[in-house]
N, C-alpha and C positions, 0 to 999 in steps of 0.2 A: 570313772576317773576322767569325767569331760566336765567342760565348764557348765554350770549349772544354772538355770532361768529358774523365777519364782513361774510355780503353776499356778494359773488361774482358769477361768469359765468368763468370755466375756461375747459380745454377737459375732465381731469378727473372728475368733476361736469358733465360735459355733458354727460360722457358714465352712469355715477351712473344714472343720469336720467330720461336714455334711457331702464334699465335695471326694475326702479323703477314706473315710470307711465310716461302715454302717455302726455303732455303740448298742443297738438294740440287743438286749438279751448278756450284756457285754457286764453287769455290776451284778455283783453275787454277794450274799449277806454273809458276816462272818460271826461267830463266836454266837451262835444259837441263835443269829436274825438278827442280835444287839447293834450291829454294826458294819453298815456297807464299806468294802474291803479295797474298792476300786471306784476313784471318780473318772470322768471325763479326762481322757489321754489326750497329754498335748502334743502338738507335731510339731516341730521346730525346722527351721534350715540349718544345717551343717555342712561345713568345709573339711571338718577332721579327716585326718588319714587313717590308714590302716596301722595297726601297730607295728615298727619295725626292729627287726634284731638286727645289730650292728655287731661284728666281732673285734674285739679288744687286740691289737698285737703288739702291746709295748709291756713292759718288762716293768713292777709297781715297786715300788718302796712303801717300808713299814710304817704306819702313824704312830710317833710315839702321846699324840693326845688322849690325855685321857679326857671317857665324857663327862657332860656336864646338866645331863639329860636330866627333865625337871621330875622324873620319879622319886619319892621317898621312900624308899622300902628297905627291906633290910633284906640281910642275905643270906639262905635257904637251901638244902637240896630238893630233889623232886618228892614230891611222895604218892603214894597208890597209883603206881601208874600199872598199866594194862601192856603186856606184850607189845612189842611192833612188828606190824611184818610191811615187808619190802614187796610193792609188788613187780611185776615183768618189765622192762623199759621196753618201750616199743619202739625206739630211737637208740642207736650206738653212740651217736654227737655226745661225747664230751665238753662242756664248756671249757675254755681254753683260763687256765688257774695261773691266780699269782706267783711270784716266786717267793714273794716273802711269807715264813714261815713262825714270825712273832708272834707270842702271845698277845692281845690286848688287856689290857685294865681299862674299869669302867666305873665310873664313882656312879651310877645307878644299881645299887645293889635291890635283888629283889627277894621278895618271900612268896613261895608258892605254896598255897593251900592243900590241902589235900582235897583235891576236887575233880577226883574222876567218878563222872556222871554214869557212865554206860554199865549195862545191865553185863555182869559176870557171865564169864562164857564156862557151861560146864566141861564141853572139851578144848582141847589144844587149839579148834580153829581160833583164827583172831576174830574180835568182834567189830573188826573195823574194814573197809574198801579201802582202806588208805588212809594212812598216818603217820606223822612226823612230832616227837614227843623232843626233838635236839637233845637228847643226852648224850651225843657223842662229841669227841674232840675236835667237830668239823663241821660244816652244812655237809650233807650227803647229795654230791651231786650227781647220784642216780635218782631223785626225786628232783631237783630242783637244777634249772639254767641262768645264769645271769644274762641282760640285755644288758648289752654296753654300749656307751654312748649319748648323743643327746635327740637320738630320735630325727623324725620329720616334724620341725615347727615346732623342737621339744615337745615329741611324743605328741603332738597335737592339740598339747595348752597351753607352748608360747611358755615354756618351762624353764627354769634358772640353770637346774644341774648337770652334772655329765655322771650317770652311772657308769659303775665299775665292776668288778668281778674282786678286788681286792680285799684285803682282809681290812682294812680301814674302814669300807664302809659297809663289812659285812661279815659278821663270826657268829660262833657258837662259844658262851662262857658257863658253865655252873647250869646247864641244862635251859639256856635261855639264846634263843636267836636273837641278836642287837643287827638292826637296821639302822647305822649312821648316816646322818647328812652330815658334812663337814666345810667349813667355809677353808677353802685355800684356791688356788690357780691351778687351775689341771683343764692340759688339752685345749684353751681358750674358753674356758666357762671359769666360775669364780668359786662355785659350790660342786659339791660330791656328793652321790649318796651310792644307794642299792636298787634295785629293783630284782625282780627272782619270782621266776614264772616256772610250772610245771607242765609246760607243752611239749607234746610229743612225750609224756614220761606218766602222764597221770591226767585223766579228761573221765568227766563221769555227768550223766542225765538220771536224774533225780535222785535224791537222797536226804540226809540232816550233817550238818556240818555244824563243827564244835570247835569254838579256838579261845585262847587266853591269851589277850593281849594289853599290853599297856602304850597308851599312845603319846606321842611327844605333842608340844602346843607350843607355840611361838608366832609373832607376826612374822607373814609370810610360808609357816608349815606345811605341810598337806600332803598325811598321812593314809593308804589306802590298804584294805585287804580286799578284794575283787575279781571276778572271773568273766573271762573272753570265751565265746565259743571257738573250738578247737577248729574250724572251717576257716577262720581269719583271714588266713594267706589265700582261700579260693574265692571268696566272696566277699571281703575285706569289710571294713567296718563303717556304719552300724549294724550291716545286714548280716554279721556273726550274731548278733548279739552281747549286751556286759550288764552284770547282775554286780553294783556295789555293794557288797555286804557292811561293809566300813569305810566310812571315809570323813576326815575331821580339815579342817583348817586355822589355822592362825588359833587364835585362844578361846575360840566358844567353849573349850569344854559341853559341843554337841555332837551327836554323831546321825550322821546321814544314811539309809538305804536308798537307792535308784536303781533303776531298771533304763537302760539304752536300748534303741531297737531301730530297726528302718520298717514303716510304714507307706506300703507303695513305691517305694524310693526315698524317701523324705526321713529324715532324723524324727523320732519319736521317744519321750521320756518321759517317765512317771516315778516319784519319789517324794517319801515321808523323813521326820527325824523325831529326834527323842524331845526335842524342843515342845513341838505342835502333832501331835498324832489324837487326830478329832477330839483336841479338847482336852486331852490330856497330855503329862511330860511327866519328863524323868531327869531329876540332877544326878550331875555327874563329874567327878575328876576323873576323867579320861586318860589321867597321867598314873592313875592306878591297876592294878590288873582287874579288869572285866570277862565274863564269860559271854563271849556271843554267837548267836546261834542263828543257822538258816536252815529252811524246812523248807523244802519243795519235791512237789507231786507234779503230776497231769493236770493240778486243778486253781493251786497256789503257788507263790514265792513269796514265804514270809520271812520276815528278819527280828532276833529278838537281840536285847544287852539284858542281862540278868534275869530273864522272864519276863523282859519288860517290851512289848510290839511295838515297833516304830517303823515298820514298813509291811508294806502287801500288797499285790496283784494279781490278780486275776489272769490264769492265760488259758484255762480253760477252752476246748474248741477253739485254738489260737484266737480269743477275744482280743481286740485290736490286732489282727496280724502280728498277733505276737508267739509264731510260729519258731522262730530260733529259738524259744524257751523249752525245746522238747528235745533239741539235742546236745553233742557231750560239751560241755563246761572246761576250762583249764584255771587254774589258781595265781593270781600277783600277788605279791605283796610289794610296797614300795614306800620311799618317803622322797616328795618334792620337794622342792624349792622353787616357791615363786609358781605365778600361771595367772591362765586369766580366770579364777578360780578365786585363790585366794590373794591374788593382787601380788604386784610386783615389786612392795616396797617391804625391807626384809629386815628384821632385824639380827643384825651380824653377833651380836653378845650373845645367844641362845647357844650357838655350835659349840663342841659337839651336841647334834641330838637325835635322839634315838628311840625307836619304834621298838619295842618288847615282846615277843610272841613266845610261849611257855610249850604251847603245843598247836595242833587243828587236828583234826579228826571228822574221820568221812565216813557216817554209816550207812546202811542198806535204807532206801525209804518204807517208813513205817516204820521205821526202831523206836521203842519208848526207851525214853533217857528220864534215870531219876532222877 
């Protein structure tokens, strides 16, 4: 969720990263030798900050907007779904909750598949580390925190919104999480959204991660599902580490993987997308529900949208000191407004709009999902 440089290979790259760490041994072939999975890592400068929680203490009113979210779906309950279970909180910190207790309406109605992948468990245990399917009358905020506010330097991209914890920019309807961004004046910013993080509640090193999402698109958007290392607050960012599993902007209809990381000190990134992944792509309306998926080991961080690879790295023997990628992980979801990302000129007629998540799901690494 930082502002993104195109990758390239060029001499002055090559002298920086000669200077910066050794590559040798560092590109591992994927998919039977077909295909090297990791080019040359580029080091960049950054100023970004560490990510910050702000606490909310005012008192929110109800939105009676309904959205306007560019999904066409129709509207469904859940089906085949698999037990949930709740794990431990390792934090007592309650998020500090709205007062308004309205329901919302949402003119993005959707239809959920019957598309649970995971292999049937023959007893009671759950087949999951952690999972959030939203079928109840609420976000469960024993899994989830909201960040409220507009951050340092908006969050550190120079960002439009001011997250909230309010049910405007953040419910559970018909078994579907809606992440609104909403154009109005709140707190001196012009826009609103959500952001909702599982730190301190749910942090987990390696595994396969399953979610169904449908993403919103507009000039100026920019939708993310993503994970911080759970170290943040002690060794602040890039040197946590942040693994993008999703992330879209303005109207590509493309979606992004990246990997952030600090090399020697220095901002380091590597990332593919569904546009250009060596040669090949995958179209997409992103405003539909997708299944996408991350898989990581000791050995990779791969990112799929329908079984389709659009990202992979190498962290192997911390390959580029990319040593953060072996510890525990914590889960965002969120929707911007504006950055230096995807620019700052916004179109206001989009709002309400809204990021669609059905479920995620966290298994044990090595689980085959049919």
């Amino acid at each position: 969720m930082r502002n993104k440089k195109s990758l390239h290979t060029s001499a002055s790259f090559m002298a920086k990263m000669a200077t910066a760490f050794a590559v040798a041994g560092a590109l591992v072939a994927c998919d039977g030798g077909e295909t090297i999975c990791e080019e040359p890592i580029e080091v960049v400068d950054s100023s970004s900050s560490s990510t910050d929680v702000i606490q909310s203490s005012s008192s929110e009113e109800t939105n009676s907007n309904s959205s306007s979210s560019q999904q066409a779906l129709s509207s469904a309950p859940h089906n085949d779904r698999l037990s949930s279970s709740t794990p431990e909180s390792s934090s007592t910190a309650e998020p500090k909750s709205s007062s308004s207790e309205a329901e919302h309406e949402s003119s993005s109605s959707v239809t959920v598949a019957s598309c649970s992948s995971a292999i049937p468990s023959s007893s009671s245990e759950s087949p999951y580390l952690w999972n959030d399917e939203f079928d109840g009358a609420a976000i469960d905020t024993s899994k989830w925190t909201f960040e409220i506010g507009t951050g340092s330097s908006g969050w550190g991209n120079n960002e439009k919104e001011y997250y909230t914890g309010r049910k405007e920019n953040a419910y559970v309807q018909d078994g579907i999480l809606h992440i609104r961004a909403n154009k109005e004046d709140y707190e001196s910013s012009g826009y609103t959204s959500a952001r909702m993080i599982t730190k301190g509640k749910f942090s987990f090193t390696y595994g396969t991660v399953e979610a169904r999402i449908a993403l919103p698109v507009g000039k100026g958007i920019w939708p993310a599902f993503w994970m911080l290392g759970e170290n943040i607050d002690a060794v602040s960012w890039p040197t946590c580490g942040e693994i993008d599993i999703i992330e879209a902007v303005n109207d590509e209809n493309i979606v992004y993987g990246t990997n952030h990381w600090s090399n020697n000190g220095e901002h380091a990134q590597y990332g593919k997308n569904t546009k250009d992944y060596y040669g090949t792509s995958k179209e997409l309306d992103i405003t539909q529900f997708h299944t996408y998926k991350l898989t990581w080991d000791k050995k990779l961080i791969t990112v799929y949208v329908d079984d389709f690879k659009y990202h992979e790295i190498s962290i192997e023997d911390n390959a580029g000191n990319t040593g953060a990628f072996h510890k525990p992980f914590f889960f965002l979801l969120n929707v911007a407004v504006g950055g230096n990302w995807p620019g700052f000129d916004v179109d206001d007629t989009q709002f309400p709009n809204e990021m669609l998540v059905d479920y995620i799901r966290v298994y044990k690494a090595g689980t085959t999902l049919l």
